[in-house]
MIDOSE-1310 file (N, C-alpha, C; in nm, 2 decimals, decimal comma, always signed):
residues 154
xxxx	+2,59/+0,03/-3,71/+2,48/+0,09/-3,63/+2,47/+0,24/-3,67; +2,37/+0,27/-3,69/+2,34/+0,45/-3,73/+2,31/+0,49/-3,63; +2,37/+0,67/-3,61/+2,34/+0,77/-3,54/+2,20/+0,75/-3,45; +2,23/+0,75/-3,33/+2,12/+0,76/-3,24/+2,05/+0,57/-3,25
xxxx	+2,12/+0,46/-3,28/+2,10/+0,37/-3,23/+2,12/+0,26/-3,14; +2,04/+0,23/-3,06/+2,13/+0,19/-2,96/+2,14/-0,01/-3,00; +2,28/-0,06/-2,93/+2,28/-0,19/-2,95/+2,11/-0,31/-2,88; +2,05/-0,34/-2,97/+1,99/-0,44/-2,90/+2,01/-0,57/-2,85
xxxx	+2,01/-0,61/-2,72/+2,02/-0,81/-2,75/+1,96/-0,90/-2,87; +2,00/-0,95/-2,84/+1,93/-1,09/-2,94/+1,94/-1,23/-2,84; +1,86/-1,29/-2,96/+1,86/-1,47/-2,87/+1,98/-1,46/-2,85; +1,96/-1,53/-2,70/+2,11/-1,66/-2,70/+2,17/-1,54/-2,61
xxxx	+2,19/-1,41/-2,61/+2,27/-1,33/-2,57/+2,30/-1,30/-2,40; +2,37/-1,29/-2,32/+2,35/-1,29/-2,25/+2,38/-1,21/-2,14; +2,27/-1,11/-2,08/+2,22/-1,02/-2,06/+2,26/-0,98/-1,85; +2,30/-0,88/-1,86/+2,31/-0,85/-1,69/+2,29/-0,70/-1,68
xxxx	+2,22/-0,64/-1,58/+2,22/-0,54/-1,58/+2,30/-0,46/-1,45; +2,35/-0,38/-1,43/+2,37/-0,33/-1,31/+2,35/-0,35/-1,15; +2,23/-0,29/-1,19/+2,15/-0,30/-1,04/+2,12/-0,42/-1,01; +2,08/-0,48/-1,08/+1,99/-0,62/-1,06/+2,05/-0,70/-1,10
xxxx	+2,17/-0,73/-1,16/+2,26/-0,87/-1,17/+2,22/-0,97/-1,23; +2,08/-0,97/-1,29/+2,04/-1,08/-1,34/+1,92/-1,05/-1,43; +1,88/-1,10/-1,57/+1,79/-1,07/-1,69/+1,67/-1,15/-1,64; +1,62/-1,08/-1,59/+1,47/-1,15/-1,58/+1,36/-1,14/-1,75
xxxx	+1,27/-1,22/-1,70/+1,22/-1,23/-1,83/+1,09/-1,11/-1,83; +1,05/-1,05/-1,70/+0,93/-0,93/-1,71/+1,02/-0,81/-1,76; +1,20/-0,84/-1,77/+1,21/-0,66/-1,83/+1,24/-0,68/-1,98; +1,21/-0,85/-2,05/+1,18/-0,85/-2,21/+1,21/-0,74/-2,28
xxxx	+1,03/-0,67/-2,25/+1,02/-0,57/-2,29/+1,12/-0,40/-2,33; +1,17/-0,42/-2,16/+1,24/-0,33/-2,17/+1,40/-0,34/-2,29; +1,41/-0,47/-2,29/+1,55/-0,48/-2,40/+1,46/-0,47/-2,53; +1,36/-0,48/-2,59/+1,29/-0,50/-2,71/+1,29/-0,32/-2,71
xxxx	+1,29/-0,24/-2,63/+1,27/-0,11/-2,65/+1,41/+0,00/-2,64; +1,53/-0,09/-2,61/+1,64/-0,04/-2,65/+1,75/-0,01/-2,54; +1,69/-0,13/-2,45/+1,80/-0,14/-2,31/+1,92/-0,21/-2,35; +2,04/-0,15/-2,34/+2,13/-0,27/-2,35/+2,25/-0,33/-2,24
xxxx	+2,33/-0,37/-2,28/+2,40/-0,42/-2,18/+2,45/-0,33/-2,05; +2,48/-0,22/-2,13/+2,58/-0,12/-2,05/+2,42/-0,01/-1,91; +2,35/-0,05/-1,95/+2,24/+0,05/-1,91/+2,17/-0,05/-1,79; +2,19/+0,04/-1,72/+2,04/-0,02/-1,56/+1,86/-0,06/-1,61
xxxx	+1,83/-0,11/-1,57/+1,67/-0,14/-1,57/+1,64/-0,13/-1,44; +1,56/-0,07/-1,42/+1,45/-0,01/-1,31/+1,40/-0,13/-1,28; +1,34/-0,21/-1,19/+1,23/-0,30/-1,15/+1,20/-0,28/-1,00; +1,26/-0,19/-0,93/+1,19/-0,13/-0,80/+1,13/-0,02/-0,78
xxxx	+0,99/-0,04/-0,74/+0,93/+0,03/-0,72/+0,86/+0,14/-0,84; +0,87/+0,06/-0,95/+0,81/+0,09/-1,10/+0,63/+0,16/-1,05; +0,64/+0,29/-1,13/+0,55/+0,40/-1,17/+0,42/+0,30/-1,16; +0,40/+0,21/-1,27/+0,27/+0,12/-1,32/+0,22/+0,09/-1,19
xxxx	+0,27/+0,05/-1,10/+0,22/+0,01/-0,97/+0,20/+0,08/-0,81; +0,24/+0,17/-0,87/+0,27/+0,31/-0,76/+0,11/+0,33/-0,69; -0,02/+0,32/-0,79/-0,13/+0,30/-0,71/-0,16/+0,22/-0,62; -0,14/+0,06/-0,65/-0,15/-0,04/-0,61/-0,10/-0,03/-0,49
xxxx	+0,03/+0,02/-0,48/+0,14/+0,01/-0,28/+0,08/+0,15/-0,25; +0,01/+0,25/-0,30/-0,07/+0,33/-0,19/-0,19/+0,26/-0,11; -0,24/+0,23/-0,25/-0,38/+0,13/-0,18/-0,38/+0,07/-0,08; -0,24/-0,03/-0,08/-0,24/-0,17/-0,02/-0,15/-0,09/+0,14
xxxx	-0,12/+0,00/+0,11/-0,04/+0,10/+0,24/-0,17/+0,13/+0,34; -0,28/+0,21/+0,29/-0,37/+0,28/+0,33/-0,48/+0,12/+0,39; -0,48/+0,03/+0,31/-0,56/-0,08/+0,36/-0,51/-0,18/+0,44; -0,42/-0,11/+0,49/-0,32/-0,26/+0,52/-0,40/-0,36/+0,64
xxxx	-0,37/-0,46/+0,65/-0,43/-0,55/+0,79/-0,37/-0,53/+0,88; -0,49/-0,56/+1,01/-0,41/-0,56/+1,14/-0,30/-0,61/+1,17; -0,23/-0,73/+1,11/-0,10/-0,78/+1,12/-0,05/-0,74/+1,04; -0,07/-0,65/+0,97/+0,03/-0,57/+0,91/+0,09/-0,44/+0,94
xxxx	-0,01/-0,42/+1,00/+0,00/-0,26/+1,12/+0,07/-0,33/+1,22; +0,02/-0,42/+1,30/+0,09/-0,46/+1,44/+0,28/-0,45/+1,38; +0,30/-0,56/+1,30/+0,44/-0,56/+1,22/+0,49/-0,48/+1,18; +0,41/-0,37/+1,10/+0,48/-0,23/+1,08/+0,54/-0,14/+1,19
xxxx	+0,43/-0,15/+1,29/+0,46/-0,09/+1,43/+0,62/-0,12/+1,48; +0,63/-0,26/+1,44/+0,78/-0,28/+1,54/+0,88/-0,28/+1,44; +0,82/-0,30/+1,29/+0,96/-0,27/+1,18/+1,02/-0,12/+1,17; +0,89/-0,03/+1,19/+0,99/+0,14/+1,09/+1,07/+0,15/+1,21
xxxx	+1,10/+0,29/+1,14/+1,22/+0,36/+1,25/+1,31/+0,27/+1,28; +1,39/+0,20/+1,22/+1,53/+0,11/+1,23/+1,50/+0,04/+1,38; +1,39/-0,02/+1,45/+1,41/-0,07/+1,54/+1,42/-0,19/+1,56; +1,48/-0,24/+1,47/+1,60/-0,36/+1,45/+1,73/-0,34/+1,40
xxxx	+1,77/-0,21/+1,37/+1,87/-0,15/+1,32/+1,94/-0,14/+1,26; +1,78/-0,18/+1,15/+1,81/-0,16/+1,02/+1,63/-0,11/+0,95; +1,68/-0,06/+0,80/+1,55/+0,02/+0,76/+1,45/-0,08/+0,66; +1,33/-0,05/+0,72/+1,28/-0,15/+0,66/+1,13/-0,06/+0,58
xxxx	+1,05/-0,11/+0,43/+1,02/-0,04/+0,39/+0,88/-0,10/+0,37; +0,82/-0,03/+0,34/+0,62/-0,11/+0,35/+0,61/-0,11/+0,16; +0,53/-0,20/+0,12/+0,50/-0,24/+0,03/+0,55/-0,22/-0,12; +0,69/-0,27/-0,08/+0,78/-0,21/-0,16/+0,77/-0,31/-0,27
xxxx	+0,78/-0,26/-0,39/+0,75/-0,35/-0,54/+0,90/-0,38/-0,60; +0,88/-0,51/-0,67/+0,97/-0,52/-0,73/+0,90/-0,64/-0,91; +0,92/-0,53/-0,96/+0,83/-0,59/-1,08/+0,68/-0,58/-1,09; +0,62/-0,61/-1,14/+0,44/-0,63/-1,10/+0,46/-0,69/-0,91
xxxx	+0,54/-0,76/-0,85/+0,50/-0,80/-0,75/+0,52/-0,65/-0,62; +0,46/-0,69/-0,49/+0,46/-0,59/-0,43/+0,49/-0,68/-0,31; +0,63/-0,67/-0,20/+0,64/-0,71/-0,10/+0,58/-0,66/+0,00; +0,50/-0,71/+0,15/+0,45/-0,63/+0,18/+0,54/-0,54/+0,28
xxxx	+0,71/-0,61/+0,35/+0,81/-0,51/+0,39/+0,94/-0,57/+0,34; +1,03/-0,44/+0,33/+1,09/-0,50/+0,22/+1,24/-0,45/+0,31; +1,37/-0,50/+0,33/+1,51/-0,41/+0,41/+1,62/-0,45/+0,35; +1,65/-0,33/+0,25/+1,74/-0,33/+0,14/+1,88/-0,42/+0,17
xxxx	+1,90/-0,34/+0,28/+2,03/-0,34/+0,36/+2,05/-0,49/+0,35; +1,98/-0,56/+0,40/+1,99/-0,73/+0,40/+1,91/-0,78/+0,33; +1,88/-0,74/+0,20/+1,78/-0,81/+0,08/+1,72/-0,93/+0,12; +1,57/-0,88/+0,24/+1,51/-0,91/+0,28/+1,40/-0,92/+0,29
xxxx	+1,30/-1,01/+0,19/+1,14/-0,95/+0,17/+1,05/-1,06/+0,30; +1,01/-0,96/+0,40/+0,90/-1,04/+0,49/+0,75/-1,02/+0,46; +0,70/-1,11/+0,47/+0,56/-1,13/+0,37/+0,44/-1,18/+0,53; +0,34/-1,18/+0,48/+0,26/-1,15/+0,60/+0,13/-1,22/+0,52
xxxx	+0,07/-1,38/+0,53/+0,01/-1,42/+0,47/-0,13/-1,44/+0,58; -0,26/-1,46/+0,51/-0,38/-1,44/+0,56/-0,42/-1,58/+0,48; -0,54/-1,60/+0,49/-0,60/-1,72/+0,48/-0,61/-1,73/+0,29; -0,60/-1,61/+0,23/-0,58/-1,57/+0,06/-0,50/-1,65/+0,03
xxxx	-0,37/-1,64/+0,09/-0,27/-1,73/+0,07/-0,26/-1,86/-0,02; -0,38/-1,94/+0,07/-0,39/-2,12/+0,06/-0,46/-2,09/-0,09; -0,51/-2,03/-0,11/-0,58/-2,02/-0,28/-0,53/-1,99/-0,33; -0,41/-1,95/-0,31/-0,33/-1,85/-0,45/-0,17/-1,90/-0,44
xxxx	-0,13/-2,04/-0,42/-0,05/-2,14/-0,39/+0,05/-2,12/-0,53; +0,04/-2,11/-0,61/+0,08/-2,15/-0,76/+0,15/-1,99/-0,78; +0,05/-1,90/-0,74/+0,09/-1,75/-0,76/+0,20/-1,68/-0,67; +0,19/-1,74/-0,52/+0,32/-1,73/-0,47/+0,42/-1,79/-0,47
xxxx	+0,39/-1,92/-0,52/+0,54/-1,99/-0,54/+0,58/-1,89/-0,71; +0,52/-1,83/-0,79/+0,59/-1,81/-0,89/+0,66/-1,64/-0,84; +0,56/-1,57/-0,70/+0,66/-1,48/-0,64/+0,78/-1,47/-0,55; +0,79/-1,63/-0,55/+0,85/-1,63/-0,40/+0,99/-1,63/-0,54
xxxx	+0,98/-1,71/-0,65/+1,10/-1,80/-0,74/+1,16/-1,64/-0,78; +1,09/-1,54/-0,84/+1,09/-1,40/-0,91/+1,19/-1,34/-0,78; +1,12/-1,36/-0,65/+1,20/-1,25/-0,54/+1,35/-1,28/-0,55; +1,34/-1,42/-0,56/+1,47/-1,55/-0,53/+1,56/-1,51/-0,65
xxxx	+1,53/-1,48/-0,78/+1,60/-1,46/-0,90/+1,68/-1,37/-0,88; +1,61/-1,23/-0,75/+1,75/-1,11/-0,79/+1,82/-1,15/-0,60; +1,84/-1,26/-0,55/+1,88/-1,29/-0,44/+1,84/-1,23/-0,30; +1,72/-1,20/-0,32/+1,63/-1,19/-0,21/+1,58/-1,30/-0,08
xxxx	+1,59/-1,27/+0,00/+1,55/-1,39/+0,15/+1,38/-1,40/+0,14; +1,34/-1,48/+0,13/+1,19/-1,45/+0,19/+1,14/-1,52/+0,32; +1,10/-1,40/+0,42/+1,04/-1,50/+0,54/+0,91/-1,51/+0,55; +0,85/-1,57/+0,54/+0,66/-1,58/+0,53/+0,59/-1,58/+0,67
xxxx	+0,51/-1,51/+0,74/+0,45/-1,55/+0,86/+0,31/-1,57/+0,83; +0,21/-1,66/+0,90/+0,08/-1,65/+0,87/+0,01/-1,54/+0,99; -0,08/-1,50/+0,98/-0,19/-1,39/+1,02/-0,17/-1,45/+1,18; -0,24/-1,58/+1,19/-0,26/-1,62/+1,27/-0,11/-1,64/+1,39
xxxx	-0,03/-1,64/+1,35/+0,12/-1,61/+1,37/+0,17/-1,48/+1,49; +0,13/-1,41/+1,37/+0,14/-1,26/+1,44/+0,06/-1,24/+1,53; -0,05/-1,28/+1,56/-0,17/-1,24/+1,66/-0,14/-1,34/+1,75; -0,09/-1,46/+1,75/-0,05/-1,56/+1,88/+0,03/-1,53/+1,96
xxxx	+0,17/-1,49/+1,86/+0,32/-1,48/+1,92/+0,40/-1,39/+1,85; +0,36/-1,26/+1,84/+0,43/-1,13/+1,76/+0,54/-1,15/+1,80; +0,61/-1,18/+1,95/+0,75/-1,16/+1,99/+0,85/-1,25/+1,91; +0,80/-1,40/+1,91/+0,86/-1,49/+1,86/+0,87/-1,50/+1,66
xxxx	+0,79/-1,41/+1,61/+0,81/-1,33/+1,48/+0,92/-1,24/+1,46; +0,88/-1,19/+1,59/+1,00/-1,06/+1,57/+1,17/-1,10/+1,61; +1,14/-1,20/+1,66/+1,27/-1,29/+1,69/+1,34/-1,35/+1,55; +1,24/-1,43/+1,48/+1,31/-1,47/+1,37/+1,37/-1,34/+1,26
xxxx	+1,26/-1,28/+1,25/+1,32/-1,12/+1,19/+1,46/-1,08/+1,19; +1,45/-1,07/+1,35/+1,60/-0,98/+1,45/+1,70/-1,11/+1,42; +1,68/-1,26/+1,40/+1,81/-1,34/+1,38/+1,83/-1,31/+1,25; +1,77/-1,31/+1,15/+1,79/-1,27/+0,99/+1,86/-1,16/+1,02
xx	+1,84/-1,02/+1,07/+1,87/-0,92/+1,02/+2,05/-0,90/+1,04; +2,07/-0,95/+1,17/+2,20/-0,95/+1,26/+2,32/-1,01/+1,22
């Protein structure tokens, strides 16, 4: 290997990174550009999408405000984070502490069936929980949401 290059993978090789414990196939790229074994890869909260979780922060839905209301400020007692990205995807709250992405689904949902099962598999890859509520959920029975929440978190 010459001065100033770094080892790349190859097929077959098999790949872990620090942070993330596991070679997903969206940071490809990043080993094709000179990540190797010994080095971290970034996939939270990545620059490319930094617009997208202001947006989706500033727009958020009423059940996502109502839910935000009783998530910040550790009032489960633990920290929980709004539209936190991991890859191209974007959770809508996200609590490190217990690698726990809670998702907050609206009637989009039922259309886009194929696109969240391939978010829910991605979240699952770096050992993430996913709990799903529907809209209508949160507007019936917030308390009994926030109950399954508080049994996960504890």
């Amino acid at each position: 290997m010459g001065k100033g290059e770094r080892p790349v993978a190859g097929l077959g090789d098999i790949i872990t990174f620090r942070r993330i414990g596991v070679f997903s196939p969206s940071l490809e790229g990043e080993i094709e550009r000179g990540w190797n074994k010994n080095m971290s890869a970034k996939i939270s909260n990545l620059s490319s999408v930094r617009t997208q979780r202001r947006k989706l922060r500033t727009n958020a839905t009423p059940q996502e405000v109502i839910l935000w209301s009783r998530l910040k400020n550790r009032q489960l007692g633990v920290k929980f984070r709004r539209q936190h990205s991991f890859g191209e995807y974007i959770a809508d709250f996200y609590c490190p502490e217990k690698r726990l992405v809670v998702e907050v689904d609206g009637s989009q949902h039922m259309e886009q069936e194929k696109y969240d099962t391939e978010r829910t598999k991605f979240f699952e890859s770096f050992g993430l929980k996913i709990l799903r509520f529907w809209n209508n959920e949160i507007n019936a029975n917030v308390d009994g949401v926030m109950m399954k929440i508080q049994e996960y978190v504890q």
